[in-house]
N, C-alpha and C positions, 0 to 999 in steps of 0.2 A: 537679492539680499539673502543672506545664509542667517538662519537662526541659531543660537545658542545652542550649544551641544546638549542642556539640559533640556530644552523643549524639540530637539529633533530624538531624543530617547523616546521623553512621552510621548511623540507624534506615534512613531512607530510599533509603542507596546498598546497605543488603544487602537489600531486599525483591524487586530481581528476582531476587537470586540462588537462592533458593528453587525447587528446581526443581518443586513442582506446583502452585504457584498459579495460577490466574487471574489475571490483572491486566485492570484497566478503566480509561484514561488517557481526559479530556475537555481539550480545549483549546479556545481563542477563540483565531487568529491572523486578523491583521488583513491584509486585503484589498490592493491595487493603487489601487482607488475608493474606499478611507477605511471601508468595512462589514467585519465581521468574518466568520470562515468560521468554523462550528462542526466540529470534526472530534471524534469518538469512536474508539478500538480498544482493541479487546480481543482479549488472547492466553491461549489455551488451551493449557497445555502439556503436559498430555497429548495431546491429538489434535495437538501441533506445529503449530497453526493461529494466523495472525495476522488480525482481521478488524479493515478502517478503513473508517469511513463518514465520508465530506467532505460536509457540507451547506452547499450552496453554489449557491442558485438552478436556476439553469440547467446552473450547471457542477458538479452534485451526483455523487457516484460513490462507488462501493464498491468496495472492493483484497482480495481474500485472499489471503494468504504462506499456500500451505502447502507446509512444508520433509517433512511425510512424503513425498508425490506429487513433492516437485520443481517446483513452477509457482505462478507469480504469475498472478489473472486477477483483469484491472481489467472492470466494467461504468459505462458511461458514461452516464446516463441521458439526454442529451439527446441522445446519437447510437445510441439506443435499440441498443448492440452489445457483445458480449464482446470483452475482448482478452487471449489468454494466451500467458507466456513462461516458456516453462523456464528455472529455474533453474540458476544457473552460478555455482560459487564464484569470488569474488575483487569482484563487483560488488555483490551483494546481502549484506546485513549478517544474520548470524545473528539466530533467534529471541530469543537473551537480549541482543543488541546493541538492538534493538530495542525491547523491553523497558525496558533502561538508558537510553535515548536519549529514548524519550519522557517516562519519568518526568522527565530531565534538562529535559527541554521544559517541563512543568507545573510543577515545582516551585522549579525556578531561573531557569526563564524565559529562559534563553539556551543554547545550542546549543554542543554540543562540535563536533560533529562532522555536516555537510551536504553530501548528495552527492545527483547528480543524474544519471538515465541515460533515456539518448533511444532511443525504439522506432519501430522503422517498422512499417509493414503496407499491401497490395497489398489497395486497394478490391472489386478484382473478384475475392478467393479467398476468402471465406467458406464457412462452411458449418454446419447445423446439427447438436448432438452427438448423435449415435446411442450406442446403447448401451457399444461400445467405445470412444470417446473417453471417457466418464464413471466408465469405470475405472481408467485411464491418470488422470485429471485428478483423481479423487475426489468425495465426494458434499460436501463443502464447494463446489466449484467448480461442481457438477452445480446445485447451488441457486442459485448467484447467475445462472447464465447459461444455464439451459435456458428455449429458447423465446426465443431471438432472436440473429441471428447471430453468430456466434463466427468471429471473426481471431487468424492465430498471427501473433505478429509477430517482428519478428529485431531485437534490441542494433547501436545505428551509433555509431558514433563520437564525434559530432556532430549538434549543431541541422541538421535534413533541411531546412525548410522552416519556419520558428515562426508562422507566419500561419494555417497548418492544423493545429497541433496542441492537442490538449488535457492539460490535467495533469489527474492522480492521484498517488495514494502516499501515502509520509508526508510531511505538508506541516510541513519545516525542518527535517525526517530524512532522507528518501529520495522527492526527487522523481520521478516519473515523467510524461515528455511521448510523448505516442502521436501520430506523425502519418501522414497517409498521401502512399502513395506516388505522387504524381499523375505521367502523361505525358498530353502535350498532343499 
């Protein structure tokens, strides 16, 4: 039996609000070159953890939001590096926005709400996480990026440079472009 299109709306706009579910959002959003990107996340709201995997060639990456710790860490697998930023309200969207937002993504296919925040980071200040860092960062973050170098990067204003950066995030939620900070 199929329910009325007016209670399979409301079914769908109250299911993030549940606050202990898991939720597992899959999308197909299509490419710049005409192919599609596969991106998966899944929110854990007990551990307050957001995890996206963008499959996407060469430009493949993983993001964790986790709002316990405070820090967003994107891995980038073609520039085989961590990048993490502390969180700071007013730019990054809650766990249950996110949540709302992608569901809104898969299931209506169009997009309330699209923003985008540009990170820089200093080539030559890496470092690998020792033990105190992966307390501070958590063992979600500890996983995606131990064992290859880890950059803290800083929120700018503005496109740094768009020729050297790459994207992560939620692709047509919350873009994220990481570039670095070149002197010549």
């Amino acid at each position: 039996m199929r329910l009325p299109v007016r209670y399979r709306r409301l079914y769908i706009l109250l299911i993030p609000q549940i606050k202990y579910l898991n939720i597992e959002v899959f999308n197909l959003i299509p490419s710049s070159n005409g192919d599609y990107v596969q991106q998966t996340m899944t929110i854990d709201n007990e551990k307050n953890v957001a995890d996206i995997h963008v499959h996407a060639g060469m430009c493949s990456s993983d993001t964790i939001f986790d709002y316990k710790h405070g820090y967003i860490a994107t891995r980038l697998f073609s520039r085989r590096a961590c990048f993490i930023l502390k969180m700071k309200q007013g730019y990054i969207p809650e766990l249950e926005e996110i949540g709302r937002l992608a569901y809104e993504r898969q299931m209506l296919n169009k997009m309330f709400s699209s923003k985008n925040i540009w990170l820089q980071y200093e080539p030559s200040h890496s470092f690998f996480g020792e033990i105190k860092e992966w307390f501070i960062f958590g063992d979600s973050i500890e996983k995606l990026c131990k064992g290859v170098p880890v950059y803290k990067v800083r929120k700018v204003e503005s496109e740094v440079g768009g020729s050297a950066c790459a994207k992560a995030g939620l692709l047509g939620i919350l873009g994220i472009s990481i570039c670095g900070d070149v002197h010549f």
